[in-house]
N, C-alpha and C positions, 0 to 999 in steps of 0.2 A: 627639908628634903628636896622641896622643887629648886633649890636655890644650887645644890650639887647636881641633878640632874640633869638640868638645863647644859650646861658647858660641857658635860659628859659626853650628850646627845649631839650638839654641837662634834666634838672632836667626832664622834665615831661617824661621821657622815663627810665629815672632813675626811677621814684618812680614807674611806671608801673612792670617793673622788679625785685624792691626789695623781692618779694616778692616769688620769686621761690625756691622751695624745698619742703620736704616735713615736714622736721626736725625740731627741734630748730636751730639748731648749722649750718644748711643748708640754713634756710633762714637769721642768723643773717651773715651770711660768704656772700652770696650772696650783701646783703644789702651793705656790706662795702667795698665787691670790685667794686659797682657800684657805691657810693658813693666813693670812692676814686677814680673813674676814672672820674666823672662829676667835682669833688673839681678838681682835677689837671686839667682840660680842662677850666672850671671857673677861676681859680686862673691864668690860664697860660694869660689870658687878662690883669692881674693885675701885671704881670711880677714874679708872686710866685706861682709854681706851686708846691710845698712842704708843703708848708703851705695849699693853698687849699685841696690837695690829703687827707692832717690829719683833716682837717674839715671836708671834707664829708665824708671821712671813719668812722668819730664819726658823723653823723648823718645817713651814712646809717646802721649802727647797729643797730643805734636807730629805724630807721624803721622797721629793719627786726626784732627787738626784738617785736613791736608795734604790728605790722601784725601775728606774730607768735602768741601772744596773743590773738587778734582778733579771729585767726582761730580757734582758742582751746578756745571760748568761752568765756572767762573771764571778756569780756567786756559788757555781755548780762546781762539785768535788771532781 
């Protein structure tokens, strides 16, 4: 149980955080170093913390690109 939890705990504190700055290039920089530190904490259970680190650093861009968008609107009907 502690072993799914932990990376869980990890992601949701991650995505909570992505999202800081005020910028584009601030919050997409933000995103990706918090995703690259939850992939390498993740990964590092799998014995690949490399590979995880470049996983979630391409998904926390992704968020922080998402959310950046959000904030500026562009998602509103």
């Amino acid at each position: 149980m502690k072993i799914i939890l932990l990376p869980l705990l990890a992601v949701a504190i991650a995505t909570t955080v992505v999202g800081c700055g005020t910028t584009t290039g601030s919050r997409v920089a933000s995103g990706t170093a918090m995703g690259a530190a939850t992939g390498a904490i993740i990964g590092s259970f799998g014995a690949d913390a490399g590979k995880g680190a470049l996983i979630g650093a391409g998904v926390g861009a992704l968020g922080g690109v998402l959310y950046d968008e959000h904030q500026r609107g562009s998602f509103n009907k």
